[in-house]
BAPA-964167 format. One record per residue (C-alpha): chain; residue in three letters; x negated, y negated, z negated. Coordinates in nm, 4 decimals. Example, Ala and Ser with C-alpha at 12.3 -4.5 7.8 and 13.67 -1.06 7.14 Angstrom:
REM BAPA-964167
<site unit="A" code="ALA" c1="-1.2300" c2="0.4500" c3="-0.7800"/>
<site unit="A" code="SER" c1="-1.3670" c2="0.1060" c3="-0.7140"/>
***
This chain:
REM BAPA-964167
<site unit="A" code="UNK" c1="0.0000" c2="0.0000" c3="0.0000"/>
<site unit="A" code="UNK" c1="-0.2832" c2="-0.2418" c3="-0.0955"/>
<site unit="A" code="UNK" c1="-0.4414" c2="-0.1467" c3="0.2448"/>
<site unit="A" code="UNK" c1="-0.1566" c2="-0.2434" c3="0.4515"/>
<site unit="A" code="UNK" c1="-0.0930" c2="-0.5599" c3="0.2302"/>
<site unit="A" code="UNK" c1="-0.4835" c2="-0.6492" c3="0.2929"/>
<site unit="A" code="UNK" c1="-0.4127" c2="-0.5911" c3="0.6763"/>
<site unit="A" code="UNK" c1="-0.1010" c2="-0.7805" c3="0.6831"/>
<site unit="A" code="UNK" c1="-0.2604" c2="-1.1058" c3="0.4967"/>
<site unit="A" code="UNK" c1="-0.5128" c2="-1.1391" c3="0.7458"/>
<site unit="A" code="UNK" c1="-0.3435" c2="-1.0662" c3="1.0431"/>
<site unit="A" code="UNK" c1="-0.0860" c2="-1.3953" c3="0.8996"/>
<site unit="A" code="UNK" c1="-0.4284" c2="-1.6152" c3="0.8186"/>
<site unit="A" code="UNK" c1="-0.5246" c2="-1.5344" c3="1.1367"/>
<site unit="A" code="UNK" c1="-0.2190" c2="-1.6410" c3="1.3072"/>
<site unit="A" code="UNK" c1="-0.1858" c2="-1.9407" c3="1.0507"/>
<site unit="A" code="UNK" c1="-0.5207" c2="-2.0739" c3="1.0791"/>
<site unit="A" code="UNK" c1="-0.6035" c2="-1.9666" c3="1.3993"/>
<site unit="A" code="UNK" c1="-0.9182" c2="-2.0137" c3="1.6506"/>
<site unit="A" code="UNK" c1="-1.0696" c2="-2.2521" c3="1.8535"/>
<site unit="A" code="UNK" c1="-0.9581" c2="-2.2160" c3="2.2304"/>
<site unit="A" code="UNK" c1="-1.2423" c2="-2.0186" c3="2.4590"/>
<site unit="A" code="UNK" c1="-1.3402" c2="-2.1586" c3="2.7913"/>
<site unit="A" code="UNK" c1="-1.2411" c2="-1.9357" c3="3.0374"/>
<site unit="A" code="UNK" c1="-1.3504" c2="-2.1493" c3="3.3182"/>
<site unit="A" code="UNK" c1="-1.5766" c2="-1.9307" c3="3.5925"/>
<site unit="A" code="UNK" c1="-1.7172" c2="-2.0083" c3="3.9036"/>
<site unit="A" code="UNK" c1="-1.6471" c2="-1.8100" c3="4.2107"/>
<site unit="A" code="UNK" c1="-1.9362" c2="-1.7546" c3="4.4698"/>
<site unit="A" code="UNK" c1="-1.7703" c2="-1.7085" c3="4.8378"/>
<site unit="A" code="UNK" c1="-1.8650" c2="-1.6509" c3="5.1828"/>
<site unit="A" code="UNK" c1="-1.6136" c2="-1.8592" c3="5.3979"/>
<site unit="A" code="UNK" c1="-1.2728" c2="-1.7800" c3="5.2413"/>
<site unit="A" code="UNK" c1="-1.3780" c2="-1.4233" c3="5.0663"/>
<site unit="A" code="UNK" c1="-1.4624" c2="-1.4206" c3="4.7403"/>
<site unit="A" code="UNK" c1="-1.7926" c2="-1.2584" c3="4.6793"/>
<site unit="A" code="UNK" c1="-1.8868" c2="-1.3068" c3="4.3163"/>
<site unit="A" code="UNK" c1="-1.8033" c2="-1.4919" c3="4.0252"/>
<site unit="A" code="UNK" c1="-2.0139" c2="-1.6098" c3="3.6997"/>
<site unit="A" code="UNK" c1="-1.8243" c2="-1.6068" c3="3.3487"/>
<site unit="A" code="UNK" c1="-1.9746" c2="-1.6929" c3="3.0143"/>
<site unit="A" code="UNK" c1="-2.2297" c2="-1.4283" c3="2.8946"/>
<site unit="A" code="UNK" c1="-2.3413" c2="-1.3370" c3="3.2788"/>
<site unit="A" code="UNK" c1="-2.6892" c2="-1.3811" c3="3.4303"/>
<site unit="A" code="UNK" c1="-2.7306" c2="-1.6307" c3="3.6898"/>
<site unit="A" code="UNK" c1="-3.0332" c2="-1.6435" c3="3.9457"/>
<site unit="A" code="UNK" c1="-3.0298" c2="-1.9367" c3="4.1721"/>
<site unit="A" code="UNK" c1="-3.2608" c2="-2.2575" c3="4.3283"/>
<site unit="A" code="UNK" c1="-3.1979" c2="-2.6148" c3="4.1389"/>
<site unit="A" code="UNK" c1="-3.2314" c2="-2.9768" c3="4.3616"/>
<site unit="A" code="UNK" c1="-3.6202" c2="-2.8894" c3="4.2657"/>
<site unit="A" code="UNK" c1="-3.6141" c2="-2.6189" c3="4.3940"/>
<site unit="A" code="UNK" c1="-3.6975" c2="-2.4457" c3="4.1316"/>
<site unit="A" code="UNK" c1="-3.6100" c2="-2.0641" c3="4.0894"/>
<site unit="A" code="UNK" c1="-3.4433" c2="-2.0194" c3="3.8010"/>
<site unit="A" code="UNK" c1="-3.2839" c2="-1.6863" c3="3.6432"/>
<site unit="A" code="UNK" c1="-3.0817" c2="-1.6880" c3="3.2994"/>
<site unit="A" code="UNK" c1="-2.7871" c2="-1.6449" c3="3.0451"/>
<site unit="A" code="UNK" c1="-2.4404" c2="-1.8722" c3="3.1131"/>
<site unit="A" code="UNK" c1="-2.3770" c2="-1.9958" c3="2.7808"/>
<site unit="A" code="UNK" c1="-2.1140" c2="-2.1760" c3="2.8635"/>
<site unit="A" code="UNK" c1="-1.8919" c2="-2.3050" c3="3.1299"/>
<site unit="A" code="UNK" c1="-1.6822" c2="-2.6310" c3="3.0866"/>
<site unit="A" code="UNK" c1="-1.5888" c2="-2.9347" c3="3.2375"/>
<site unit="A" code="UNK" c1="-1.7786" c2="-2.8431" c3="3.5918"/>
<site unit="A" code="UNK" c1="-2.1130" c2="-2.7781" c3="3.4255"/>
<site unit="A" code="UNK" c1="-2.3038" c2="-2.4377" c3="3.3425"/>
<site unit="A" code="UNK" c1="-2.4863" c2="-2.4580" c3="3.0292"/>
<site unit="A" code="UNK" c1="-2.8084" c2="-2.2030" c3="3.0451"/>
<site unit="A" code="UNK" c1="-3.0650" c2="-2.0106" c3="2.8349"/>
<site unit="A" code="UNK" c1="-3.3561" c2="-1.9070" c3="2.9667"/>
<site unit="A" code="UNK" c1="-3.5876" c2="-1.6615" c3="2.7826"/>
<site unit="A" code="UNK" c1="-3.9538" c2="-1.6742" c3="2.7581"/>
<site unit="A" code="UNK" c1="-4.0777" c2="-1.2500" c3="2.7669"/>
<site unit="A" code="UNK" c1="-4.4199" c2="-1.1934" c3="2.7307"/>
<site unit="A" code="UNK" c1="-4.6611" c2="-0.9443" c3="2.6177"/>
<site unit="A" code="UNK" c1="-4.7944" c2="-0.9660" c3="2.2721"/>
<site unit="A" code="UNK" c1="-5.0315" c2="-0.7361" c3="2.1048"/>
<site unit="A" code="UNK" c1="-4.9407" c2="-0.5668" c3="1.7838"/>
<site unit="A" code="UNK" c1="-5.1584" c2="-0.4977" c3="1.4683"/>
<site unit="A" code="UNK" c1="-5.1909" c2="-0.1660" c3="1.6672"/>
<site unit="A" code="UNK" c1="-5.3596" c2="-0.2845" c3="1.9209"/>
<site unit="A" code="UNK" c1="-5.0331" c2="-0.1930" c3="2.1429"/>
<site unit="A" code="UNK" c1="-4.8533" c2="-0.4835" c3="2.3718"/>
<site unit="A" code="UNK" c1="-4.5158" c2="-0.4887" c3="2.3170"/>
<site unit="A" code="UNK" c1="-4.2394" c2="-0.7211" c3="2.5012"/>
<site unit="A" code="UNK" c1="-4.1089" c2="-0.9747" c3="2.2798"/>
<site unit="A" code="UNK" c1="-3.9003" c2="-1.3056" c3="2.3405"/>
<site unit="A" code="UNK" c1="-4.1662" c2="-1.6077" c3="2.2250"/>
<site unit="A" code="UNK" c1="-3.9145" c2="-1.8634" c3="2.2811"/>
<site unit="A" code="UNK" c1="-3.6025" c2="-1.9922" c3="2.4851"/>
<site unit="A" code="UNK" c1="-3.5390" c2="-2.3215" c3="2.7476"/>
<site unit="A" code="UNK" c1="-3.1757" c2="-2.4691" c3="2.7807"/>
<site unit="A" code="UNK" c1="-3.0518" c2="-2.5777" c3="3.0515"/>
<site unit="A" code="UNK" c1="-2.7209" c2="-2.7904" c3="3.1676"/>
<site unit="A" code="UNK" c1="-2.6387" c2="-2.7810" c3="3.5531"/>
<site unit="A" code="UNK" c1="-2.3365" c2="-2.9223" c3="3.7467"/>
<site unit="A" code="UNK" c1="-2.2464" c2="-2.6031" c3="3.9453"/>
<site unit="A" code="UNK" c1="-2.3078" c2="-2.8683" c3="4.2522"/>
<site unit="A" code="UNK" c1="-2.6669" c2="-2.8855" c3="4.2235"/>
<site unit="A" code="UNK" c1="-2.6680" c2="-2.5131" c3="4.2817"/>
<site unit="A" code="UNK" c1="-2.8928" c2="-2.4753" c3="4.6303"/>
<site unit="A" code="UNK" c1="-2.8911" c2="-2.1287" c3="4.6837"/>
<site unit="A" code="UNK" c1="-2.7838" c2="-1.8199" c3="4.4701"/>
<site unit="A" code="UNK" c1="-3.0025" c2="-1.5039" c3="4.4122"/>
<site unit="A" code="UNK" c1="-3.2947" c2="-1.3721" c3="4.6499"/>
<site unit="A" code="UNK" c1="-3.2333" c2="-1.1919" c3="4.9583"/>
<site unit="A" code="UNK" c1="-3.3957" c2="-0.9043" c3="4.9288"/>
<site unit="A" code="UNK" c1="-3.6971" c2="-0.6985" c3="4.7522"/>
<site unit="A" code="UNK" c1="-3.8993" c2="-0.9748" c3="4.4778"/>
<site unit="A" code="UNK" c1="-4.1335" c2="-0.9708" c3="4.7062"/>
<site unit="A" code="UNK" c1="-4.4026" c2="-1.2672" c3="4.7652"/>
<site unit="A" code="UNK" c1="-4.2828" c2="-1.3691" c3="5.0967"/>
<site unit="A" code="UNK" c1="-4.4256" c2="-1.6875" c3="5.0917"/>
<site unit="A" code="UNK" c1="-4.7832" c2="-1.6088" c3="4.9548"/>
<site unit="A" code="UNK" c1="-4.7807" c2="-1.3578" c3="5.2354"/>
<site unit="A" code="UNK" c1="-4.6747" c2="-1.5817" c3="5.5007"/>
<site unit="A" code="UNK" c1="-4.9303" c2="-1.8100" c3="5.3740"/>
<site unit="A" code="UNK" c1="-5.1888" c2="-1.5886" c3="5.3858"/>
<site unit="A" code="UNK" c1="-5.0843" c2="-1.4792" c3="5.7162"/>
<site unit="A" code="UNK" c1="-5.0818" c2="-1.8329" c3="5.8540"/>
<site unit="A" code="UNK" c1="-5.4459" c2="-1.9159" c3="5.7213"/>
<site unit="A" code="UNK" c1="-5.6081" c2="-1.5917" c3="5.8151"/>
<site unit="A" code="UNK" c1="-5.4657" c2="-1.6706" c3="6.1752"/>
<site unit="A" code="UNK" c1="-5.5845" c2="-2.0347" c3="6.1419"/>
<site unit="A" code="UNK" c1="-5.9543" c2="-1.9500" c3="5.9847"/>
<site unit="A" code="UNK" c1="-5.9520" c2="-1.6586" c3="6.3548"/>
<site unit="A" code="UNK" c1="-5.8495" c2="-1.8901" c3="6.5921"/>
<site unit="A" code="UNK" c1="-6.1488" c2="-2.1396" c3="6.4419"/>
<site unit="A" code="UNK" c1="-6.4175" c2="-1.8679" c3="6.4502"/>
<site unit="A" code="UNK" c1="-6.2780" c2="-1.8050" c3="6.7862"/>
<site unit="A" code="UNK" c1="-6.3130" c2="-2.1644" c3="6.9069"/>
<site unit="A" code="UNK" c1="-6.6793" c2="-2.1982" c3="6.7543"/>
<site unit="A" code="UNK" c1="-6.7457" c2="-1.8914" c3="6.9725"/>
<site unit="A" code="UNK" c1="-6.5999" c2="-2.0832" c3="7.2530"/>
<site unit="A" code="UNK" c1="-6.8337" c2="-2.3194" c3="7.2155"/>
<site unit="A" code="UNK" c1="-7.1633" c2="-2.1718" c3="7.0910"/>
<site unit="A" code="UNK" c1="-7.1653" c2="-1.8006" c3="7.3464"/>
<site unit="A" code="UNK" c1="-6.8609" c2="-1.8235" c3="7.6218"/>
<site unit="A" code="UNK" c1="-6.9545" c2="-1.5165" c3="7.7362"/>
<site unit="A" code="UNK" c1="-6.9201" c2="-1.3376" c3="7.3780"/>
<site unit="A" code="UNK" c1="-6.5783" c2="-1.5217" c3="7.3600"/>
<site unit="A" code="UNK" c1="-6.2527" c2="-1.3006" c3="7.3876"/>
<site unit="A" code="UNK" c1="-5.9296" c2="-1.4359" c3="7.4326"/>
<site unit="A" code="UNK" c1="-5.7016" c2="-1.1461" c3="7.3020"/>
<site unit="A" code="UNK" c1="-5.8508" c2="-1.2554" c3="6.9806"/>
<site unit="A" code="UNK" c1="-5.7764" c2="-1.6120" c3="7.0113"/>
<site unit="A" code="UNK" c1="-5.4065" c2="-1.4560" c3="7.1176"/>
<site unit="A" code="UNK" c1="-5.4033" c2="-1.2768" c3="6.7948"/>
<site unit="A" code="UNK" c1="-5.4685" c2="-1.5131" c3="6.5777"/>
<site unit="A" code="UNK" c1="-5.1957" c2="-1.7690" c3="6.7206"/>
<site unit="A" code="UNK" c1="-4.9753" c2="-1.4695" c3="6.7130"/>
<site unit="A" code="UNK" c1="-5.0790" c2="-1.4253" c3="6.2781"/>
<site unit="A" code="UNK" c1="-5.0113" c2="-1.7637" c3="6.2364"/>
<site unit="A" code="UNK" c1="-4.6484" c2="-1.7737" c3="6.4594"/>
<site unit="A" code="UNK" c1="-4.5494" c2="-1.5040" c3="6.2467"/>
<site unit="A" code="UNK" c1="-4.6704" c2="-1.6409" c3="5.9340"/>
<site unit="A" code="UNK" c1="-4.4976" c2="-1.9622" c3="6.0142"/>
<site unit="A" code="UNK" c1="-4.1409" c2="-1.7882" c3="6.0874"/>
<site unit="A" code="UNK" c1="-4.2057" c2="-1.5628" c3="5.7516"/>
<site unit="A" code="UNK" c1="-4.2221" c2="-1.9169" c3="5.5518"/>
<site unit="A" code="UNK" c1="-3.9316" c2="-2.0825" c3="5.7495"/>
<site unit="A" code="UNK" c1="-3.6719" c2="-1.7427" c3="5.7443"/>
<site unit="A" code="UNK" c1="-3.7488" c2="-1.5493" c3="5.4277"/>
<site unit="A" code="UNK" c1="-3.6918" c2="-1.5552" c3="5.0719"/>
<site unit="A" code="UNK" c1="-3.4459" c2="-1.8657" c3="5.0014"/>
<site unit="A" code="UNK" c1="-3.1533" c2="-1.6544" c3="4.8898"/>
<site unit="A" code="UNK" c1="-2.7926" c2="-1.7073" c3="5.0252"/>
<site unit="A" code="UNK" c1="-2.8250" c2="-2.1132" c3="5.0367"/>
<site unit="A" code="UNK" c1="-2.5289" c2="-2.2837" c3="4.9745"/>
<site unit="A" code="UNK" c1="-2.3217" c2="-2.4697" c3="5.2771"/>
<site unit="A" code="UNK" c1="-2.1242" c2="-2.4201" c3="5.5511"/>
<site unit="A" code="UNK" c1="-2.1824" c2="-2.0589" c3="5.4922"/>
<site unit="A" code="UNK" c1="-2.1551" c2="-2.0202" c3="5.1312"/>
<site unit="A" code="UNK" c1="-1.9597" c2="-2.2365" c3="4.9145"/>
<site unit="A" code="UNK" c1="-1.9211" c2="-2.2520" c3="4.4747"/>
<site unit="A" code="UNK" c1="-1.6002" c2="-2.3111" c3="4.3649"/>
<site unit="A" code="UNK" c1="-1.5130" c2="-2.3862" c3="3.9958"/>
<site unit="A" code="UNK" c1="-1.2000" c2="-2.2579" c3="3.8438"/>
<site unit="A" code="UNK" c1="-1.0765" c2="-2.4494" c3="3.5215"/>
<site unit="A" code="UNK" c1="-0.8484" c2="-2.1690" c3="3.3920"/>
<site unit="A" code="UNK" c1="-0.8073" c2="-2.4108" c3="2.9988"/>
<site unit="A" code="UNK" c1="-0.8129" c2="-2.7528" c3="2.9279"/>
<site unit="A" code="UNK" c1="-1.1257" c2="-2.8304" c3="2.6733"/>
<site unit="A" code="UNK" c1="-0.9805" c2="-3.1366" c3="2.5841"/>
<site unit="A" code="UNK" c1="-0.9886" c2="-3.1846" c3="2.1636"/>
<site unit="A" code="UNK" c1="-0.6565" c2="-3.3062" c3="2.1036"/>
***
């Protein structure tokens, strides 16, 4: 009897006193008119700021058109043991309008596109020198499928930079749209 009695007092204060209203705002992440995703309170978020800036962490919070982030700092720290261990040193906090989202996510494998397209592009440019100092110096040691090749490294090295790696950017493509589903005005 005392049990039920407990149970039924609480469940009244509870009523009574009642809680604070919970955003439920969200943002939904389409392609043209289809809805593709959507980011809630509590999700992970990866995605390119103005600065672009690649940014992955927590959604705190979603109200009145702005995401409000945590991002965790994970690094390896050695133990008494001599052992590494992961462990969160510390957090950053972040507050972002969902319209100075630039692109969402990373197409792809986490692969270093861009340090291999620059590599590609300055190995090409560092051949096609050596090739013109041949050129000049020996024209009879010079080869031109060489010079060929590296223009070709650095074409391709070029498009990797320009095509790869920006995630799904949004635009005419890809739009944000952000759903107010409560009013967070304090009355």
């Amino acid at each position: 009897m005392k049990l039920k009695l407990l149970i039924f007092s609480l469940f009244i204060a509870q009523c009574i006193l009642g809680q604070p209203p919970q955003s439920a705002d969200f943002i939904l992440f389409k392609k043209h008119s289809q809805t593709i995703g959507s980011y809630h309170k509590g999700d992970n978020i990866a995605f390119t700021n103005p600065d672009k800036a690649y940014i992955e962490a927590l959604i705190t919070d979603i109200k009145n058109d702005s995401l409000f982030l945590r991002q965790f700092i994970i690094q390896q720290i050695p133990t008494n043991l001599g052992v590494y261990i992961l462990d969160t040193v510390g957090s950053y906090r972040y507050v972002y309008h969902y319209n100075q989202i630039k692109a969402i996510g990373r197409t792809g494998p986490k692969f270093n596109l861009s340090g291999s397209a620059a590599s590609l592009v300055g190995g090409g440019a560092l051949l096609a020198l050596a090739s013109g100092v041949v050129y000049l110096a020996d024209r009879e040691k010079f080869s031109p499928p060489l010079l060929i090749g590296s223009l070709g490294f650095m074409g391709v090295g070029f498009l990797m930079a320009k095509v790869g790696g920006k995630g799904m950017i949004i635009g005419k493509k890809y739009k944000l749209v952000y759903v107010q589903v409560a009013n967070n005005k304090n009355l």
